[in-house]
N, C-alpha and C positions, 0 to 999 in steps of 0.2 A: 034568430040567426045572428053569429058574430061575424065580424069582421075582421081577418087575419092580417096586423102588420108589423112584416118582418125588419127589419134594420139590417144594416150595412153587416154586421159582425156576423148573425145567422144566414144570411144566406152564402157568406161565404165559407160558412162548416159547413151549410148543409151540400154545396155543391163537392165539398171533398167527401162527402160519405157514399160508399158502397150503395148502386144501383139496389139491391134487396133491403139496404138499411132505410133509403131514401123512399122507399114504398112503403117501410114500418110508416115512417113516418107522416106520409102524408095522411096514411090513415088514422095516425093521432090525432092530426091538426083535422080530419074532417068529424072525428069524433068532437073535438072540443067547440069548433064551427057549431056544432048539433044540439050541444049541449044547453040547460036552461041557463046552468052558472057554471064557467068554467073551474070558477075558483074549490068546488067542490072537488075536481076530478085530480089538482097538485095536490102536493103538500107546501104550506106556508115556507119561506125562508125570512125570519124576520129580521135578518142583520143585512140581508139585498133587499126586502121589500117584494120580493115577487115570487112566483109559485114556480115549483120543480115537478114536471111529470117523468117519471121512472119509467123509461119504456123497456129495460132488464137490469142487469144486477150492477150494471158501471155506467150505462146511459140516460138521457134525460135531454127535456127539452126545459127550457127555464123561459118562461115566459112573464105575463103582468097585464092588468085588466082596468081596461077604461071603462065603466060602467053610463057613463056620459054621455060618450059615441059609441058605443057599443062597439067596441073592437078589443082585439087579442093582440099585443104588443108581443112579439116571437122577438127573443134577447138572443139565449144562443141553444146551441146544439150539438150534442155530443159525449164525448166521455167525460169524468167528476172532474179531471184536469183539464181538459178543455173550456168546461162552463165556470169552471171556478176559480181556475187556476191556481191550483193546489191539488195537492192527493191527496 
């Protein structure tokens, strides 16, 4: 079982997203909770150093994995411009 910790930047995307968007997600975050290894379930970003879950075709949660403390560091959330800021 991981440990989910968000930062200051995520929880303030995820509190502006759509009531139905904010249930995708929590059932991401409880899938990766679940998970043996989260790092299987993103894709690498190796120029940020941490993993991108695609939750559809413009969103994503960007997160990064303590294997130490066994927690999921949640970075941010949102659309490719929001997490990356860029398009």
């Amino acid at each position: 079982m991981w440990i989910l910790a968000p930062n200051k930047k995520f929880i303030k995307q995820y509190k502006s997203l759509s009531s139905d968007f904010q249930k995708r997600v929590d059932s991401v975050l409880a899938e990766l909770v679940k998970s043996e290894n989260p790092t299987k379930l993103g894709d690498y970003k190796q120029s940020l150093r941490v993993y991108a879950y695609n939750l559809d075709k413009s969103n994503r949660i960007i997160y990064s994995v303590d294997f130490v403390n066994n927690t999921i560091e949640l970075r941010r959330v949102g659309s490719h411009k929001q997490v990356y800021g860029k398009d």
